[in-house]
C-alpha atoms as one frame of an Amber mdcrd trajectory, in Angstrom:
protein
   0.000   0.000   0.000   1.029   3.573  -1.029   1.454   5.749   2.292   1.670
   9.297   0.935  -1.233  10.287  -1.053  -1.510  13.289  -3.225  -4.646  13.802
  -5.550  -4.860  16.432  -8.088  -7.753  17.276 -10.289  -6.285  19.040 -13.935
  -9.257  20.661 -16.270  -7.998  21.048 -19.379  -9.829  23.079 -21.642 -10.931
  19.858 -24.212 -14.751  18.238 -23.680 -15.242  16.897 -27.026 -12.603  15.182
 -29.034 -12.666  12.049 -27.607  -8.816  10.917 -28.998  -7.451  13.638 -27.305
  -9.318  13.019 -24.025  -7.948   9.468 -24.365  -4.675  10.520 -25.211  -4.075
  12.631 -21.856  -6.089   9.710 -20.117  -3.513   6.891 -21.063  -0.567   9.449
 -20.376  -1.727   9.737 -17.201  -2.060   6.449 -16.995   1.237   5.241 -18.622
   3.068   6.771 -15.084   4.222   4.281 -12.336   3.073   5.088  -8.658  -0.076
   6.959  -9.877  -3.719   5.659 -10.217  -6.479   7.400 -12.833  -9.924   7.696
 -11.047 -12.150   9.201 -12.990 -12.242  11.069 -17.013 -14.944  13.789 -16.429
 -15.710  15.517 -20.081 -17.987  18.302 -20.829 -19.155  18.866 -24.215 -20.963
  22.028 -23.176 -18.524  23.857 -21.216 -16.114  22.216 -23.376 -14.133  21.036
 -20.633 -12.316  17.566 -18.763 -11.942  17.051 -14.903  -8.954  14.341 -14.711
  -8.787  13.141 -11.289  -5.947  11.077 -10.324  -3.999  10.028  -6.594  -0.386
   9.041  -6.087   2.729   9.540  -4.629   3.934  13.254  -4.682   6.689  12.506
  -7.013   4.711   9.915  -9.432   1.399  12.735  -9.581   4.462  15.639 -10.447
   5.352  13.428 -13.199   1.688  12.649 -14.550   1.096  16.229 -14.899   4.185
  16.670 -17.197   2.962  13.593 -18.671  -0.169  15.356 -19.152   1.306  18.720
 -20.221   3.135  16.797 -23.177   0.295  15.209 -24.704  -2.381  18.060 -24.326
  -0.438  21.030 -25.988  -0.184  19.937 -28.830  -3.348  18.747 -29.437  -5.129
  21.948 -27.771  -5.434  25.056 -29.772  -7.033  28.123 -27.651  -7.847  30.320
 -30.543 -10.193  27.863 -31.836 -11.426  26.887 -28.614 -14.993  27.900 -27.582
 -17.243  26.677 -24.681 -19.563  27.788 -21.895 -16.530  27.258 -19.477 -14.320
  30.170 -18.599 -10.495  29.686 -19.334  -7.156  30.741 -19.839  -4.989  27.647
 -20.973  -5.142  24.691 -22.547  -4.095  22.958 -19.269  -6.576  25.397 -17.218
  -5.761  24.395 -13.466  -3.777  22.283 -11.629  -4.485  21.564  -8.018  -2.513
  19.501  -5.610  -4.593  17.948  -2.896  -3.157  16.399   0.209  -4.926  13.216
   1.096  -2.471  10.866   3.547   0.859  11.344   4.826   1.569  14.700   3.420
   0.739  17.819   4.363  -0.338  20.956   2.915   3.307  22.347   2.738   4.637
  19.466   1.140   1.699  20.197  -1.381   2.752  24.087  -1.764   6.513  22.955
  -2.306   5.228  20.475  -4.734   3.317  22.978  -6.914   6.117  25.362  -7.104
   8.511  22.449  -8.229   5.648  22.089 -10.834   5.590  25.323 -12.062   9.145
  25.396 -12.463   9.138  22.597 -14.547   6.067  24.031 -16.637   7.803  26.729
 -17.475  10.880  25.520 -18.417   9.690  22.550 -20.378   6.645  23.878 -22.227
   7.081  27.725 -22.434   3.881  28.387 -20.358   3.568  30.897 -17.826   2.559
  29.563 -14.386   0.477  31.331 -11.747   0.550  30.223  -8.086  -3.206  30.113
  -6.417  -5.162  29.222  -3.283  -2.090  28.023  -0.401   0.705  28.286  -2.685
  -0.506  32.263  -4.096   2.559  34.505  -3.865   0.338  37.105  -3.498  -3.138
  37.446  -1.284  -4.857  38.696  -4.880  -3.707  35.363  -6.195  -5.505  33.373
  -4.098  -8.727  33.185  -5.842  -8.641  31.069  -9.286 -11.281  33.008 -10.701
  -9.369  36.658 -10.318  -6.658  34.831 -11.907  -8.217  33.592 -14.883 -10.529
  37.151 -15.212 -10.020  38.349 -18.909  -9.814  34.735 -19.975  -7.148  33.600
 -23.247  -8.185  36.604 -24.756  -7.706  38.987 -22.524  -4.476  38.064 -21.209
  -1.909  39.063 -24.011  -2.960  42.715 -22.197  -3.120  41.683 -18.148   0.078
  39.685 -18.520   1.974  42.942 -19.201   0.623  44.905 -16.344   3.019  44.426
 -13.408   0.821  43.110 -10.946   0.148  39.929 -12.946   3.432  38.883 -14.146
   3.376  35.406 -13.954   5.033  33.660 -10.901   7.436  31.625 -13.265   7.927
  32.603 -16.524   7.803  35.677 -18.636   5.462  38.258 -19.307   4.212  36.426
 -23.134   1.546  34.387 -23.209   2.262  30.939 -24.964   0.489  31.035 -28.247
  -1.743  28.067 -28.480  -1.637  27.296 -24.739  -2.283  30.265 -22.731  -1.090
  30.509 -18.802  -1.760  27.809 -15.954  -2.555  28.015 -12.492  -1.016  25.864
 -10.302  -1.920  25.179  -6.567  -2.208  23.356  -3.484  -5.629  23.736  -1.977
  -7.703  21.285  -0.001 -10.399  19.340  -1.283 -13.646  21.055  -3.276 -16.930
  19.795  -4.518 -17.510  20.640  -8.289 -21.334  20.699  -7.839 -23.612  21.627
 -11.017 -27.330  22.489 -10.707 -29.534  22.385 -14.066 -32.387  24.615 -14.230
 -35.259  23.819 -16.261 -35.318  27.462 -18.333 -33.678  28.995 -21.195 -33.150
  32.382 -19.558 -29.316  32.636 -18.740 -30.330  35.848 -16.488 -32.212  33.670
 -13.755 -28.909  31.561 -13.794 -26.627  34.619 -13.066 -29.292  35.849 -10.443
 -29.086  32.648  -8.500 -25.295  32.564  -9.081 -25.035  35.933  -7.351 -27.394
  35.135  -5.009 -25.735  31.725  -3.271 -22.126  32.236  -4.357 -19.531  33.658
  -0.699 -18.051  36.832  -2.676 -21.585  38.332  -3.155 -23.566  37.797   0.005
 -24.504  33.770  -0.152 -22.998  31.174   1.157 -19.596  31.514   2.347 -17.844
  28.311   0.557 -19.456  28.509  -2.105 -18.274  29.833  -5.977 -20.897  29.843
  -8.528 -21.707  31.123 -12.438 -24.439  31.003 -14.305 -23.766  28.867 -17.707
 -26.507  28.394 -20.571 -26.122  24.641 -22.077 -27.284  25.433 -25.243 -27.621
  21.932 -26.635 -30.253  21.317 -24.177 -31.940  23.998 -23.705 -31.454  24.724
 -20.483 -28.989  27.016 -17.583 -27.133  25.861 -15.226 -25.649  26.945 -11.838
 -22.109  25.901 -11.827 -20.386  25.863  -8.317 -16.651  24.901  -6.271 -18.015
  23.965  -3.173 -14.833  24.596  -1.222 -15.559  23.963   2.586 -18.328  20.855
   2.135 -18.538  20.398   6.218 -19.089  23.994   6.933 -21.405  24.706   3.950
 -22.697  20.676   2.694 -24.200  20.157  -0.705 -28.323  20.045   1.116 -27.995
  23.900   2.689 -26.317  24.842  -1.693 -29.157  23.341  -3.133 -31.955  24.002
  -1.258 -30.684  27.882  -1.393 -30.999  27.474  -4.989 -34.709  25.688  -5.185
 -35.898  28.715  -3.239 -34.250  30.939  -5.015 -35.374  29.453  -8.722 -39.118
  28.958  -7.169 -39.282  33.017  -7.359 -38.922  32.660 -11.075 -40.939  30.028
 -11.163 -38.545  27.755 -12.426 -37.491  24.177 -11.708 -34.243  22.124 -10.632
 -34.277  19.625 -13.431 -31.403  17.823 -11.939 -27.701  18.026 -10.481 -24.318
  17.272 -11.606 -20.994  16.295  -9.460 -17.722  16.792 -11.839 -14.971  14.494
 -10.709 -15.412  13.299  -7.584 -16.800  13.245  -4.101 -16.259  12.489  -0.790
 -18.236   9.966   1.098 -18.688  11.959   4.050 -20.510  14.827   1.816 -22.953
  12.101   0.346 -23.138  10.932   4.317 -24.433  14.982   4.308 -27.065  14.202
   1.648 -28.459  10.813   3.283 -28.871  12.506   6.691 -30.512  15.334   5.414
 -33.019  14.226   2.963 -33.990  11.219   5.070 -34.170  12.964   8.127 -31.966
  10.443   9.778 -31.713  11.228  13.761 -29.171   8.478  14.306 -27.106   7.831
  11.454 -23.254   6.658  11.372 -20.867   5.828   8.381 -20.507   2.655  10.639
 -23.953   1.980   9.277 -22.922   1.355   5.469 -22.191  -2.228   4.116 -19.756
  -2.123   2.070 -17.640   0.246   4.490 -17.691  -2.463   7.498 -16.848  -4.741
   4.931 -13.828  -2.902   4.023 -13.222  -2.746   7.521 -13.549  -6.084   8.164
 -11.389  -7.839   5.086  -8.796  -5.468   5.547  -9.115  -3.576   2.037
């Protein structure tokens, strides 16, 4: 058994092509002392949530992996979707999950970024516990302006990159690049066509605007169906769980008379925040993960 676990959860800015979502898949893959969990693609927001666990040096290794089969398959000036983004590679969190800490994580990320830089020509920024500066800690200030706009905000001083220079890579943008701890990519579909009710309830539930305080949340028309969505980082699920988000947001969709036409978890999930869900919904007064098969059978074998 591995004993120091390190998850990390790269979007990269491709939900369609399917060879080139394999192709970073079996990359990933293709490294020794990492395991692939899940291949999350989004056609609509044009967007896929790898999620993958290993040792720290075997997941440092995956990314680069990762980095040398995306770029050149990933063109940003012909990329379009509902999803903001600035690079082909979008994000990179590092997550610690046993026998490392959150330092080891930061120190981790900037040995990344390093590497990023000087293999692929991509200018790194350093978010959430490894930001270099308290403006940097929020992904979404980061990425503000998008692929587009950041041939202009790279220049300014405040947002040189932390590793690199100031010259955005062609094709493949910037990348952020960050330890964090874990967050809930939680989707709510709405059953209108009106992207303004989205944004409303987006504003209304999302920390930085009055709502909920762990929450981050857009509003994102899915124009193949027909329908908006709420899209949301829960980043604190104890302190704000997934029940208190979406009941919020059934309130706040009855006023336009609108439904919740269903829900959406990118990636993946902890148990505990489904353990949220059960007790909730079923009003369970005595309930205990003790109280789930297959866990005390875990337990018991060993596994």
């Amino acid at each position: 058994m591995w004993g120091r676990l390190v998850e990390s959860v790269p979007n990269v800015s491709e939900g369609r092509d399917q060879g080139t979502i394999q192709a970073i898949a079996a990359a990933i893959e293709g490294v020794d002392r990492v395991r692939l969990l899940d291949v999350d693609p989004d056609p609509d927001h044009n967007r896929t949530v790898y999620t993958l666990v290993g040792e720290p040096e075997g997941v440092l290794r995956a990314i680069l992996a990762l980095f040398e089969t995306a770029l050149p398959r990933i063109d940003l000036r012909r990329h379009r979707g509902e999803h903001p983004r600035m690079g082909a590679v979008d994000v990179v969190p590092l997550v610690p999950v046993r026998g490392v800490g959150m330092e080891e994580c930061v120190a981790l990320s900037r040995r990344l970024g390093e590497e990023i830089w000087t293999r692929f020509r991509v200018p790194v920024y350093l978010y959430e516990e490894s930001a270099t500066h308290p403006e940097r800690r929020d992904l979404a200030q980061i990425r503000k302006g998008e692929f587009e706009g950041f041939p202009d905000k790279i220049q300014r001083p405040e947002w040189a990159p932390d590793f690199g220079e100031p010259v955005v890579h062609p094709t493949a943008g910037v990348v952020a690049v960050g330890a964090r701890e874990f967050l809930i990519a939680f989707n709510v579909n709405l059953g209108t066509s009106d992207l303004k009710v989205a944004k409303e309830i987006a504003r209304a539930v999302r920390g930085s605007s009055g709502g909920l305080r762990y929450v981050k949340a857009l509003g994102f028309a899915l124009e193949d169906r027909g329908i908006v969505q709420v899209s949301m980082n829960l980043t604190n699920f104890r302190k704000t769980p997934i029940p208190r988000v979406l009941e919020l947001i059934r309130r706040e969709a009855a006023r336009y008379g609108v439904p919740v036409v269903g829900t959406e978890i990118v990636g993946m999930v902890p148990q505990a925040a489904l353990d949220q869900v059960v007790t909730y919904y079923l009003s369970l007064e005595r309930f205990s993960p003790d109280m789930v098969l297959e866990r005390r059978i875990q337990e018991a074998l060993g596994s």
